[in-house]
C-alpha positions, 0 to 999 in steps of 0.5 A: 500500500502507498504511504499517505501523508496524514497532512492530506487525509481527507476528513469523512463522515460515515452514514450507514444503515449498518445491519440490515444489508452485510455491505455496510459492514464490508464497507466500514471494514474497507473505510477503517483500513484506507489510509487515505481517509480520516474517519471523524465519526460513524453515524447510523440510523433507521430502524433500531438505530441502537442495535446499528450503533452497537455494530459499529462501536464494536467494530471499532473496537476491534479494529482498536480505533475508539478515538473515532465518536460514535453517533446514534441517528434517527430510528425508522421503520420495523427493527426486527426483519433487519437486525440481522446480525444481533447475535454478533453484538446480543452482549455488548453493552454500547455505553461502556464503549471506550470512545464517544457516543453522541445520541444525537448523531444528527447533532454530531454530523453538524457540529463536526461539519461546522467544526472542520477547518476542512471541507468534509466528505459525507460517505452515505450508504444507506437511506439519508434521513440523517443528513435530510434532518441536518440540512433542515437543521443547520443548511450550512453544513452544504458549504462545508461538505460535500457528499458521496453515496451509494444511491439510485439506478439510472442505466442498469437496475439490480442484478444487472437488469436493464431494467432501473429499479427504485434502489432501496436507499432512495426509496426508503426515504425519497423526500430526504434524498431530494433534499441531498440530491438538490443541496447546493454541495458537490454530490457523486454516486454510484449507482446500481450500474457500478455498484451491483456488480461486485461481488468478490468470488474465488480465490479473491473471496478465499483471501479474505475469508481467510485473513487472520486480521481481527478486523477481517475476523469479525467482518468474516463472523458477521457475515456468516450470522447475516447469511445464516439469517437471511438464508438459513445457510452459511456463506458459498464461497463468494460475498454477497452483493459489496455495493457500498465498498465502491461509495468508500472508493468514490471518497478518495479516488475514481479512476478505475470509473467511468465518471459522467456528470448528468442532471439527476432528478428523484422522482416522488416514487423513488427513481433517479432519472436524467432529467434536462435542467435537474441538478448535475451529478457525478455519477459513477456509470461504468467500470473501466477496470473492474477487475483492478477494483476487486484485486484493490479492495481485496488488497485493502481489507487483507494489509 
């Protein structure tokens, strides 16, 4: 791995619906081991934002990063379906993290916005009802930041479909997408058309799965409880779908993407559609190395 000069780490917010889809935790795992980066807070929310909390603030632990605050979001919807990997943190107790926990993280993303002496990059890799609330609460934080996402469908739907889909984290909560997607900050995603395609297999698959890092440990325990709770069954040699992993690329580096700027608008039904006249987005639409992404992030999360 390349030698990063600390001085020009980019400061992030991480904002994740961690627990729900296993892609969270694969991402957060990837954030914590890129050197570029300088990770100033963890945000969860929707559903049992506690349980969400719990994940991250024991995997910072384990990965002996507890100087990085915790931020416990908003909590929407039905817990229950999604609290699939619970087992993995049913006796961790969230108030003797070693750390900081802010039980309002809505609070803590403005404050460490506004705070920055430098501009902030926002990684969000799940529904944003956070961020919709901080706009609401402190619109400033558009001048300080700028935001990077998994979101949308615009080309290509899930599974490669050629068919768009309403991607679940702008369809859960539509309205605070617009409001992000219409902030007057830079905003770069990628959509289902990068995204939904990697899944590490094989031999790169192996390499991970048999890393004796801790972190990657504890990646490796919460996707066997996550695939034994979706499927009843353990994992088959492969991830699952890694979409958030390239939202963690996207924050400090785009050059294995085929980057386009197109006016992106969110449909009161939940598509991204182009739009003539819409706010300009950098969207993430193709792959120019696909491969070399994959060889990367298994060379990330296994240093």
């Amino acid at each position: 791995m390349t030698a990063v000069d600390k001085t020009s780490r980019i400061p992030v917010i991480l904002d994740t619906d961690i627990g729900s889809d296993i892609d969270d935790t694969w991402a957060l795992a990837m954030m914590l081991k890129s050197p570029e980066l300088d990770v100033k807070l963890v945000v969860c929310d929707t559903g049992d934002a506690t349980y969400r909390a719990k994940l991250i603030a024991k995997m910072l632990e384990v990965a002996g990063r507890t100087d990085i605050p915790v931020g416990v979001g908003l909590h929407f919807g039905q817990p229950a379906k999604q609290m699939r990997q619970a087992k993995w943190v049913e006796d961790y107790d969230l108030s003797k993290y070693p750390g900081t926990v802010h039980q309002d993280g809505v609070g803590a993303i403005i404050d460490t916005i506004m705070k920055s002496p430098q501009p902030v990059t926002l990684i969000c890799i799940g529904p944003v009802p956070n961020i919709g609330k901080a706009l609401e609460r402190e619109p400033r934080i558009a001048q300080k930041a700028r935001f990077v996402g998994m979101h949308g469908s615009i080309r290509v739907g899930y599974g490669g479909s050629k068919e768009i889909s309403r991607e679940c984290n702008v369809v859960n909560h539509v309205k605070d997408c617009q409001k992000v997607f219409t902030a007057p900050w830079d905003v770069t995603i990628t959509p289902l058309d990068t995204c939904g395609l990697v899944v590490l297999r094989g031999e790169k698959y192996q390499a991970v799965s048999q890393c004796r890092d801790p972190l990657i440990q504890a990646l490796m325990e919460n996707y066997r409880y996550w695939s034994l709770a979706c499927s009843g069954k353990e994992p088959a040699g492969a991830s699952s779908v890694l979409f958030d992993t390239v939202a963690v690329y996207l924050a400090f580096a785009d050059d294995l993407l085929v980057m386009e700027k197109l006016p992106i608008r969110v449909t009161d039904d939940g598509y991204t559609v182009i739009e003539p006249g819409a706010k300009v987005i950098n969207c993430a639409m193709a792959w120019k190395d696909y491969g070399a992404f994959e060889d990367f992030l298994v060379q990330r999360l296994i240093s």
